[in-house]
HTML snippet that shows the backbone in 3Dmol.js (N, CA, C, O; Angstrom):
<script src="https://3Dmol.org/build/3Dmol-min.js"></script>
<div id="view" style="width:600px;height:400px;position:relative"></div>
<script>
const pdb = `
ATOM      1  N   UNK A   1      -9.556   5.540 -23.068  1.00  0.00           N
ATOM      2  CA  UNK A   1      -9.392   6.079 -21.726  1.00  0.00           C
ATOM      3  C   UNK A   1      -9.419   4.965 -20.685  1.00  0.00           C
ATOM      4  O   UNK A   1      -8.540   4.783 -19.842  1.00  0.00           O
ATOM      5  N   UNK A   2     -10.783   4.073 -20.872  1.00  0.00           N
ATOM      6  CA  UNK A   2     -10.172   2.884 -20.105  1.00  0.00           C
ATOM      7  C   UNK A   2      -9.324   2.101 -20.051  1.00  0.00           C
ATOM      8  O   UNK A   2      -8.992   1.533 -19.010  1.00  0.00           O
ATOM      9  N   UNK A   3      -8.642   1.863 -21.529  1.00  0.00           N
ATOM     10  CA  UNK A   3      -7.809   0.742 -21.629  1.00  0.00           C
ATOM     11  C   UNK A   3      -6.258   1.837 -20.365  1.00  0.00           C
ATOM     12  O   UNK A   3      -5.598   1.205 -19.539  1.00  0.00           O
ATOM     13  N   UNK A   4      -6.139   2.775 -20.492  1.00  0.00           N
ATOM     14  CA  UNK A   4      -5.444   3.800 -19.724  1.00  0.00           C
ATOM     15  C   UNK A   4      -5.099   3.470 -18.491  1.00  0.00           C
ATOM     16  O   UNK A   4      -4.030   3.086 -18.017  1.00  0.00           O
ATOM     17  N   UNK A   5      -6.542   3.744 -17.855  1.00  0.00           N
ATOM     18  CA  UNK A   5      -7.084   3.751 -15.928  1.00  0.00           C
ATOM     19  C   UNK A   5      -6.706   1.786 -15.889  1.00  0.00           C
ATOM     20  O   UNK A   5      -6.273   1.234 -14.877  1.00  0.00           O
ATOM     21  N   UNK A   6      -6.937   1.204 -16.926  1.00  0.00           N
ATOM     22  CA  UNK A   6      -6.642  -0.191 -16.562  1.00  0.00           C
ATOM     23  C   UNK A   6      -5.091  -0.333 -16.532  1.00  0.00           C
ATOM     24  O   UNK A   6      -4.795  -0.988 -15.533  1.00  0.00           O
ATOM     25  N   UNK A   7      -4.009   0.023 -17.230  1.00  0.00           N
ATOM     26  CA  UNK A   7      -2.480  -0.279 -17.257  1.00  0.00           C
ATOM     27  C   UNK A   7      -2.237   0.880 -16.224  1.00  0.00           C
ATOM     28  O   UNK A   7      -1.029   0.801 -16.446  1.00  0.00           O
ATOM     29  N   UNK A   8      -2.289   1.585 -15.572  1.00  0.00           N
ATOM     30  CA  UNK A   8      -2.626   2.717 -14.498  1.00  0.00           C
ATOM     31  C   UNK A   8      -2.336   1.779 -13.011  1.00  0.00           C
ATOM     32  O   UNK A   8      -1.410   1.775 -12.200  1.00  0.00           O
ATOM     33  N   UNK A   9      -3.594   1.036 -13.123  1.00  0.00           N
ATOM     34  CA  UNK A   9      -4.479   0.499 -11.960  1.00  0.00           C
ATOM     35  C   UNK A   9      -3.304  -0.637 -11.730  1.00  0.00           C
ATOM     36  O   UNK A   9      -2.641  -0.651 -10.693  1.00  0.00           O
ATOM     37  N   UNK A  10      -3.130  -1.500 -12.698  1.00  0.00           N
ATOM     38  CA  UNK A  10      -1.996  -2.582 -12.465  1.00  0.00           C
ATOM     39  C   UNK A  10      -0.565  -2.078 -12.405  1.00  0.00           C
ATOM     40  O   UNK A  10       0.284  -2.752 -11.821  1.00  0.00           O
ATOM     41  N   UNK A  11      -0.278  -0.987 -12.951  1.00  0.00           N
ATOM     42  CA  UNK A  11       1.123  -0.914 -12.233  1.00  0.00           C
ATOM     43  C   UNK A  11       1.420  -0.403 -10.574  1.00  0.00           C
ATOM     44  O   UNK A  11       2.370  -0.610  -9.819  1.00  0.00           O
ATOM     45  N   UNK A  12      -0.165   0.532 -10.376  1.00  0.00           N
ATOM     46  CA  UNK A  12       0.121   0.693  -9.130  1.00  0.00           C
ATOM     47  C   UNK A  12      -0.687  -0.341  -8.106  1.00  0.00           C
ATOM     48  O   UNK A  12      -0.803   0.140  -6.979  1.00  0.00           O
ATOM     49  N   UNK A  13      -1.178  -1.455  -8.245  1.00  0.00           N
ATOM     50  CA  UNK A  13      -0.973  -2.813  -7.663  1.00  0.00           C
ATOM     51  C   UNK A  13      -0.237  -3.745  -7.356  1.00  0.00           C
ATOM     52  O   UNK A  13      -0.215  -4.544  -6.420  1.00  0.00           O
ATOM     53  N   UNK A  14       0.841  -3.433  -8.921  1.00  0.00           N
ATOM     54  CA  UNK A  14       2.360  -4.273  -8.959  1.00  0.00           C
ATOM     55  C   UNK A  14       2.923  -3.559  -7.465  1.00  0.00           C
ATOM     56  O   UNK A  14       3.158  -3.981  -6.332  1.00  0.00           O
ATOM     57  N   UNK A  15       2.984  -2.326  -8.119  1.00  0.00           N
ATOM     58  CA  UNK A  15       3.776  -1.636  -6.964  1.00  0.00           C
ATOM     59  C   UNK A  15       2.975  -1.881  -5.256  1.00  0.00           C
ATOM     60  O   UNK A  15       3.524  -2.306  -4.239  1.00  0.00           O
ATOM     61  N   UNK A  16       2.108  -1.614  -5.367  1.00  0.00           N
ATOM     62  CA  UNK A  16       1.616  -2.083  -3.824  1.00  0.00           C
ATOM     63  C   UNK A  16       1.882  -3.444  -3.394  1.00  0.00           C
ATOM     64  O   UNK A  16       2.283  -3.526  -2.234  1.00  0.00           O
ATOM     65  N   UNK A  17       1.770  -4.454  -3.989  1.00  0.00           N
ATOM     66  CA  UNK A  17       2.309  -5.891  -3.322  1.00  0.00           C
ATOM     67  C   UNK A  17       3.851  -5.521  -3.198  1.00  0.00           C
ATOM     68  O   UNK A  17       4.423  -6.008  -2.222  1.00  0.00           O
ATOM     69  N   UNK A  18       4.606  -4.716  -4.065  1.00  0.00           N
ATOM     70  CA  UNK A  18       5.995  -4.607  -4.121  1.00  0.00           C
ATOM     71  C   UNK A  18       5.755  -3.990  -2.479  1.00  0.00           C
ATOM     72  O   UNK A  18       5.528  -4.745  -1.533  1.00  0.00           O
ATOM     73  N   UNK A  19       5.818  -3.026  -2.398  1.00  0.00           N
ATOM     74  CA  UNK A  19       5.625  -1.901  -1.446  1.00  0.00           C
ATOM     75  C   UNK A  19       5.146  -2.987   0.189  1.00  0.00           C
ATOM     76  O   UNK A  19       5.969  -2.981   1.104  1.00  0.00           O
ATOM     77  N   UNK A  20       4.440  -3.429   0.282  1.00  0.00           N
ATOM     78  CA  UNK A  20       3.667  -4.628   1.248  1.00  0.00           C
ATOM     79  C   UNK A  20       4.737  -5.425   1.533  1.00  0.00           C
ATOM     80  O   UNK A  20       4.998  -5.745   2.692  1.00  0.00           O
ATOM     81  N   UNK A  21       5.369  -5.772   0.616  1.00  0.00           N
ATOM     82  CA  UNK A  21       6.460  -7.620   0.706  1.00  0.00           C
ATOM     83  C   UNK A  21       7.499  -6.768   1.418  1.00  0.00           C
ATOM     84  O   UNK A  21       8.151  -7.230   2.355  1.00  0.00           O
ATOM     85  N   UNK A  22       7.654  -5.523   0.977  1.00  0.00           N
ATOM     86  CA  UNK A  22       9.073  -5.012   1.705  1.00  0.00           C
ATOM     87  C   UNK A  22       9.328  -4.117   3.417  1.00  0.00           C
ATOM     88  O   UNK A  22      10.228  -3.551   4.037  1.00  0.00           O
ATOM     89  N   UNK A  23       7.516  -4.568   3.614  1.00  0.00           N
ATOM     90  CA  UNK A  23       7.289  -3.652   5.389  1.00  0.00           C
ATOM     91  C   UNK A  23       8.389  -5.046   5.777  1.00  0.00           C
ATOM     92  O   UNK A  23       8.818  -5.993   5.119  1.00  0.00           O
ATOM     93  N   UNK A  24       8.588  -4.485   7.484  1.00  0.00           N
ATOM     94  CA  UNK A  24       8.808  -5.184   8.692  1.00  0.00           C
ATOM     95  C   UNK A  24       7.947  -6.265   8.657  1.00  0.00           C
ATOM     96  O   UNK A  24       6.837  -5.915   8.255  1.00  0.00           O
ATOM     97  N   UNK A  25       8.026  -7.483   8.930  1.00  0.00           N
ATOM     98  CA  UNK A  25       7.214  -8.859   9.273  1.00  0.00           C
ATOM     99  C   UNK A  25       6.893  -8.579  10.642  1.00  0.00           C
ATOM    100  O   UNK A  25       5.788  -9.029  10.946  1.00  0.00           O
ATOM    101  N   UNK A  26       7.515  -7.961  11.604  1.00  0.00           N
ATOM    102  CA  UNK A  26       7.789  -8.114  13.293  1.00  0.00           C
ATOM    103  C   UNK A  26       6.571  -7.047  13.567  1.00  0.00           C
ATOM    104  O   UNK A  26       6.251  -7.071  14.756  1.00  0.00           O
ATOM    105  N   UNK A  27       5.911  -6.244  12.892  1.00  0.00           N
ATOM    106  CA  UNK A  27       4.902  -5.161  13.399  1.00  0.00           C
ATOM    107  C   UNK A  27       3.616  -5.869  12.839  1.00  0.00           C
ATOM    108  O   UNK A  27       3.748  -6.931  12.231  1.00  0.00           O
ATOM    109  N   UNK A  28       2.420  -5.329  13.021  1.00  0.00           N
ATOM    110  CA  UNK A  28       1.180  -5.630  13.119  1.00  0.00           C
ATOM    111  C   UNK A  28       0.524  -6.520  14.279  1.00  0.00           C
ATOM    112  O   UNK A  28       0.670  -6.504  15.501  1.00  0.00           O
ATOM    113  N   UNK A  29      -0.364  -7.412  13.299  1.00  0.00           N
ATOM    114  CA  UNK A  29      -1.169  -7.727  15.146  1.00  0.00           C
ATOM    115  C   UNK A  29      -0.305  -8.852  15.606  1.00  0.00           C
ATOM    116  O   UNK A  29      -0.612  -9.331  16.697  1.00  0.00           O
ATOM    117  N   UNK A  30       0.758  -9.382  14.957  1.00  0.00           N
ATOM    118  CA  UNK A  30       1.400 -10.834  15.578  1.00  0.00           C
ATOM    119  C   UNK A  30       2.353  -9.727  16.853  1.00  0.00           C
ATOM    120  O   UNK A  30       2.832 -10.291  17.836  1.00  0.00           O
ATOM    121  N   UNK A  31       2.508  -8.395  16.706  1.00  0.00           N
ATOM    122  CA  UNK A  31       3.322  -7.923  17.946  1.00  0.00           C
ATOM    123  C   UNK A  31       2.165  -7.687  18.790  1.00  0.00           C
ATOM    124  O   UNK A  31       2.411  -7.943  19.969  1.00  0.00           O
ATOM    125  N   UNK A  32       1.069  -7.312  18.586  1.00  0.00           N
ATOM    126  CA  UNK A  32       0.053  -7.083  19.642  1.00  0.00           C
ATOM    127  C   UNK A  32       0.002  -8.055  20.333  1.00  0.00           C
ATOM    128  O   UNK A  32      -0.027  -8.026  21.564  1.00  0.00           O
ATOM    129  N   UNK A  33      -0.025  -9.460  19.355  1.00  0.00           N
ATOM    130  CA  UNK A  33      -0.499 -10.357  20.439  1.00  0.00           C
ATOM    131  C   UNK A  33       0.352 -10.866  21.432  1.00  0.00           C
ATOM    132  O   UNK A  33       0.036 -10.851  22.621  1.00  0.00           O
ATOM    133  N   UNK A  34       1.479 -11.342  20.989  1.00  0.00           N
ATOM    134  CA  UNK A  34       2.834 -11.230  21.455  1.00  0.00           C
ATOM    135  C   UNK A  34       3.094 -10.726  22.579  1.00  0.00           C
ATOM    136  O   UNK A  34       3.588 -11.376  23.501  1.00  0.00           O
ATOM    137  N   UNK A  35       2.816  -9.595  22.635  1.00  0.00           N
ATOM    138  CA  UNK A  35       3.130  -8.437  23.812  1.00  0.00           C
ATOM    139  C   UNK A  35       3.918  -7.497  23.587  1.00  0.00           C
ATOM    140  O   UNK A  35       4.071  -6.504  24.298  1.00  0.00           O
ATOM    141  N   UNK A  36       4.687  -7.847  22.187  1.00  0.00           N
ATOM    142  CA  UNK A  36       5.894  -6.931  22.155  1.00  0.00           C
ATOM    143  C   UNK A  36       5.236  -5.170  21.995  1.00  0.00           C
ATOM    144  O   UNK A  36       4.184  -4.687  21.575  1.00  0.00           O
ATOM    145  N   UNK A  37       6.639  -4.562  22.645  1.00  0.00           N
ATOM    146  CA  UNK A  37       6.558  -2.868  22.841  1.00  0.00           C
ATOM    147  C   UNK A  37       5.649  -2.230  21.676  1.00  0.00           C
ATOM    148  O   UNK A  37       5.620  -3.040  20.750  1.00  0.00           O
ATOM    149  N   UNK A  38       4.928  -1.130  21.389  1.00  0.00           N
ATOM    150  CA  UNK A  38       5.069  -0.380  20.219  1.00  0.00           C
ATOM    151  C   UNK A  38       6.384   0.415  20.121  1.00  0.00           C
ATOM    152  O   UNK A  38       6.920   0.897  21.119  1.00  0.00           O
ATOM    153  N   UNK A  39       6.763   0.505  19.171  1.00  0.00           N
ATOM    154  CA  UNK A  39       7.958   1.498  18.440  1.00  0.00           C
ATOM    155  C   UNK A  39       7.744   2.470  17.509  1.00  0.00           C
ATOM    156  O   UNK A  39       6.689   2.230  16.922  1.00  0.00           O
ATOM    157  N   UNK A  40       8.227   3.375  17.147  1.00  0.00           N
ATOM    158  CA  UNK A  40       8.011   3.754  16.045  1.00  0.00           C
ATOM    159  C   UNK A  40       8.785   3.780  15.226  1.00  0.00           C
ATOM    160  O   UNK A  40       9.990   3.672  15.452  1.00  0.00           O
ATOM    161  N   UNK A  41       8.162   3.963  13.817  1.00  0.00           N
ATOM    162  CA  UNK A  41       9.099   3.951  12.774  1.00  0.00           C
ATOM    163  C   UNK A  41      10.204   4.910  12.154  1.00  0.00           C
ATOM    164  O   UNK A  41       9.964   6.109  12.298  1.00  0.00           O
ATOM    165  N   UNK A  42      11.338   4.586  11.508  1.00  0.00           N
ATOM    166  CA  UNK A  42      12.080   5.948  11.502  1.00  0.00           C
ATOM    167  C   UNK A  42      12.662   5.199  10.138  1.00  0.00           C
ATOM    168  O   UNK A  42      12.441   4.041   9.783  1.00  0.00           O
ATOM    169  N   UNK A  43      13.732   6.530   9.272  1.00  0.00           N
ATOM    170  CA  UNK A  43      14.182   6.243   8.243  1.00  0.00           C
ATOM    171  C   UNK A  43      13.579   5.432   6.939  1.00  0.00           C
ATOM    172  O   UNK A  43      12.618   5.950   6.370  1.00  0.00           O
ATOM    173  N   UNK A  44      14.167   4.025   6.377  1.00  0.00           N
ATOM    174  CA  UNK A  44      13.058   3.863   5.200  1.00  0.00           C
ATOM    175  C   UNK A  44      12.241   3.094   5.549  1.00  0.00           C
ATOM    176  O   UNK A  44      11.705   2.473   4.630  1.00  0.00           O
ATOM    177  N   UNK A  45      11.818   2.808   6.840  1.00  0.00           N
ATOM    178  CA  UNK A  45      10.737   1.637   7.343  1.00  0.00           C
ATOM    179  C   UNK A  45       9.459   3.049   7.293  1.00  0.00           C
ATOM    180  O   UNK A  45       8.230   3.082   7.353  1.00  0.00           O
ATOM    181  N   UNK A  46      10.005   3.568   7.224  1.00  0.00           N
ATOM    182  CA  UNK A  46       8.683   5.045   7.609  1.00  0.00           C
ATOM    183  C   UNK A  46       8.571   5.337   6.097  1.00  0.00           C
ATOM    184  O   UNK A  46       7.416   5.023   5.813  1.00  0.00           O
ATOM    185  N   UNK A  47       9.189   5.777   4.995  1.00  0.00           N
ATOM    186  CA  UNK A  47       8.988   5.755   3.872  1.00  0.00           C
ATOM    187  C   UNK A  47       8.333   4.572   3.688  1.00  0.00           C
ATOM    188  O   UNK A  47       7.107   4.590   3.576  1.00  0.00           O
ATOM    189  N   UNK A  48       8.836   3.722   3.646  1.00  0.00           N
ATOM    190  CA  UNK A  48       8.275   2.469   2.861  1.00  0.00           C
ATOM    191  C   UNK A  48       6.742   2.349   3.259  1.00  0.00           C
ATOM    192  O   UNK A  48       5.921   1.874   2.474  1.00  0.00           O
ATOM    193  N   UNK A  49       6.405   2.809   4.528  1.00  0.00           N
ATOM    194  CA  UNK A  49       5.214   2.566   5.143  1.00  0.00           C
ATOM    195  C   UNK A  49       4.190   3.554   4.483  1.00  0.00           C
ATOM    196  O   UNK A  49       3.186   3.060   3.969  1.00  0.00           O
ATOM    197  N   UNK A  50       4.419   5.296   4.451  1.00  0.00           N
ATOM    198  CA  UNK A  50       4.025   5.906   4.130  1.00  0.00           C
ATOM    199  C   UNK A  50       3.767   5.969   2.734  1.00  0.00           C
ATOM    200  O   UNK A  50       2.782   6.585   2.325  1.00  0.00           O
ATOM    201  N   UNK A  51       4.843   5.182   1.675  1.00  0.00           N
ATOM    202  CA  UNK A  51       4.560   5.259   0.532  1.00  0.00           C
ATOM    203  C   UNK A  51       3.258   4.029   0.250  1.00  0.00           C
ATOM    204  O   UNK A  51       2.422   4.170  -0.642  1.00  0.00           O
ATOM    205  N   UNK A  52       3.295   2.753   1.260  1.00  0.00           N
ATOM    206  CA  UNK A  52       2.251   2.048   1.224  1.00  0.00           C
ATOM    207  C   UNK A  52       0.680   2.568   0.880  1.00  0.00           C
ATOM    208  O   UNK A  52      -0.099   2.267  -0.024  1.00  0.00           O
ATOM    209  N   UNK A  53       0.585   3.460   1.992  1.00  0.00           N
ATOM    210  CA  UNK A  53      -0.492   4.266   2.365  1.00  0.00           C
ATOM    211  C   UNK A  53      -0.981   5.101   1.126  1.00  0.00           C
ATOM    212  O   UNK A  53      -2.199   5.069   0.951  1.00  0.00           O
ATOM    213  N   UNK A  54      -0.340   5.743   0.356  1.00  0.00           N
ATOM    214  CA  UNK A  54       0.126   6.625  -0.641  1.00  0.00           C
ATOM    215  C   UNK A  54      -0.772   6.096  -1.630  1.00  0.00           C
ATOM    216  O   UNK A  54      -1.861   6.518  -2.022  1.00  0.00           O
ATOM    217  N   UNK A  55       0.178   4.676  -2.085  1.00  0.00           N
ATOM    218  CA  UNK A  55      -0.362   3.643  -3.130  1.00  0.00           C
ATOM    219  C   UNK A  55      -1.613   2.979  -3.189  1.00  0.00           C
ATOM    220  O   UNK A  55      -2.352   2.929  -4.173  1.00  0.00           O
ATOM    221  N   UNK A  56      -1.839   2.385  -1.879  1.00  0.00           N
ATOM    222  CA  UNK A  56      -3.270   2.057  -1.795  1.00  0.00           C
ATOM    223  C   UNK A  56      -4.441   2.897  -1.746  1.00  0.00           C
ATOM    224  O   UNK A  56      -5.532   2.525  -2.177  1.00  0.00           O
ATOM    225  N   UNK A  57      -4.118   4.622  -0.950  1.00  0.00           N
ATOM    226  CA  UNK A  57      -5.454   5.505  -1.849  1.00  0.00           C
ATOM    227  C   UNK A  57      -5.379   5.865  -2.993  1.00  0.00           C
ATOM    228  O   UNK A  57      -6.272   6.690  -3.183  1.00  0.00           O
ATOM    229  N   UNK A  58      -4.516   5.621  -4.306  1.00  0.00           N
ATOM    230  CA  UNK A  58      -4.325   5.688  -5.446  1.00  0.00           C
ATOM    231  C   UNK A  58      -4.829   4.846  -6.213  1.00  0.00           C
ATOM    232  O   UNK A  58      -5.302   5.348  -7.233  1.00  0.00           O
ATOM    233  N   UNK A  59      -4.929   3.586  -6.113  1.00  0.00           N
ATOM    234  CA  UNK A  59      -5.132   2.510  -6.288  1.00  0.00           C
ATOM    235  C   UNK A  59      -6.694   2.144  -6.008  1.00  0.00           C
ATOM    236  O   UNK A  59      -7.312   1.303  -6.660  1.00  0.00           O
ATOM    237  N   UNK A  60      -7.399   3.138  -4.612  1.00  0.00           N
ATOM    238  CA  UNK A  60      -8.723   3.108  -4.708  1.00  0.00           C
ATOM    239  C   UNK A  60      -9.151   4.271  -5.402  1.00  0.00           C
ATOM    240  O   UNK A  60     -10.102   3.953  -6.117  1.00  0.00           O
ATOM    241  N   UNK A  61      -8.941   5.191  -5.485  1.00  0.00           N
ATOM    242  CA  UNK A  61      -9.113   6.278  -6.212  1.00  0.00           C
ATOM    243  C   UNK A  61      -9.435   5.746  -7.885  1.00  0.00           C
ATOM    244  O   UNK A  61     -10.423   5.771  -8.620  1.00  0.00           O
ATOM    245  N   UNK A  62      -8.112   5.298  -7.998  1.00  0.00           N
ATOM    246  CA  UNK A  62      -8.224   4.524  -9.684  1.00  0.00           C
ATOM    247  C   UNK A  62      -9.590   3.559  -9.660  1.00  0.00           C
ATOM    248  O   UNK A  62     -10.474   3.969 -10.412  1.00  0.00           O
ATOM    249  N   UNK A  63      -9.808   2.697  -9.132  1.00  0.00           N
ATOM    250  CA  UNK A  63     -11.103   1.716  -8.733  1.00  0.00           C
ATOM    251  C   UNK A  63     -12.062   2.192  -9.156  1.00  0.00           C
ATOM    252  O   UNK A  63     -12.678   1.839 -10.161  1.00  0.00           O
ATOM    253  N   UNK A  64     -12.454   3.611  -7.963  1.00  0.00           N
ATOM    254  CA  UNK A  64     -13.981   4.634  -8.177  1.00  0.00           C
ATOM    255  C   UNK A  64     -13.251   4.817  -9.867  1.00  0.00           C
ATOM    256  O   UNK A  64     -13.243   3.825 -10.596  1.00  0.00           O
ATOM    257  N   UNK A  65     -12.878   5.673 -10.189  1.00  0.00           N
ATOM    258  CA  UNK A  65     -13.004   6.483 -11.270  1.00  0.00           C
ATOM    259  C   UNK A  65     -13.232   4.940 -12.523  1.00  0.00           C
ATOM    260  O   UNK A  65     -14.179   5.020 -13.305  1.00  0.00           O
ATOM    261  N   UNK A  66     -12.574   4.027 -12.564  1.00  0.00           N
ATOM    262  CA  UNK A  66     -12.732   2.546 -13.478  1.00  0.00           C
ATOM    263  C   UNK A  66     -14.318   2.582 -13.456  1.00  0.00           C
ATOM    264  O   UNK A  66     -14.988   2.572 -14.488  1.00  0.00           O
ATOM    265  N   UNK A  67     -14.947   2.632 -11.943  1.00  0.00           N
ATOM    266  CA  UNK A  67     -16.686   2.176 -12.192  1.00  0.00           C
ATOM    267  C   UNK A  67     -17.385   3.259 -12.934  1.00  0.00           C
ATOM    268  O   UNK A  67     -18.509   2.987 -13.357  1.00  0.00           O
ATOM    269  N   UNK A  68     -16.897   4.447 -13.160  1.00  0.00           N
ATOM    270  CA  UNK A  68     -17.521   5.834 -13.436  1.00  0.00           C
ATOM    271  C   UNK A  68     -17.474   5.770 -15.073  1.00  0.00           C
ATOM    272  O   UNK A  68     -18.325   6.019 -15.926  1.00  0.00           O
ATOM    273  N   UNK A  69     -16.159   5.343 -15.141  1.00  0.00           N
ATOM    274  CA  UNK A  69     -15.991   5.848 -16.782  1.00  0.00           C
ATOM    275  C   UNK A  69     -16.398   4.847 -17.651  1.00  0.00           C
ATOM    276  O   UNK A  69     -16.210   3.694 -17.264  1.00  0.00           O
ATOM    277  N   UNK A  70     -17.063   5.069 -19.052  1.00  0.00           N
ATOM    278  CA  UNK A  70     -17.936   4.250 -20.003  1.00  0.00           C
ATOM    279  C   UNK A  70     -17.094   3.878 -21.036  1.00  0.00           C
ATOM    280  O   UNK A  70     -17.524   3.199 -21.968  1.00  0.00           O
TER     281      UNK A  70
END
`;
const viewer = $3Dmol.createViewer("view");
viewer.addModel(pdb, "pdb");
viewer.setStyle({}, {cartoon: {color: "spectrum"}});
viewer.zoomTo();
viewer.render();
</script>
């Protein structure tokens, strides 16, 4: 079962750096500081974002349950 939650845990890590490398560079705090506008997101910059989000509570989810199981 662990060896499982472990090939589990790394594909959806693969996929989260995948998922990360492919946001916008131009948003986060380098636009805050910048000054530039907020915008929002539309089409696959909004997928891509949302599936981010997706992956990384999956990915902690997998984590807890790794410390639980014997």
């Amino acid at each position: 079962m662990r060896s499982v939650l472990l090939i589990i845990q790394l594909v959806v890590a693969i996929t989260l750096v995948g998922l990360i490398l492919l946001q916008n560079s131009k948003g986060g705090l380098t636009a805050g500081v910048g000054g530039e506008a907020y915008r929002t997101k539309r089409g696959a910059e909004k997928v891509i974002f949302s599936a981010t989000i997706v992956a990384g509570v999956i990915f902690f989810i997998i984590s807890i349950i790794n410390l639980l199981v014997k």
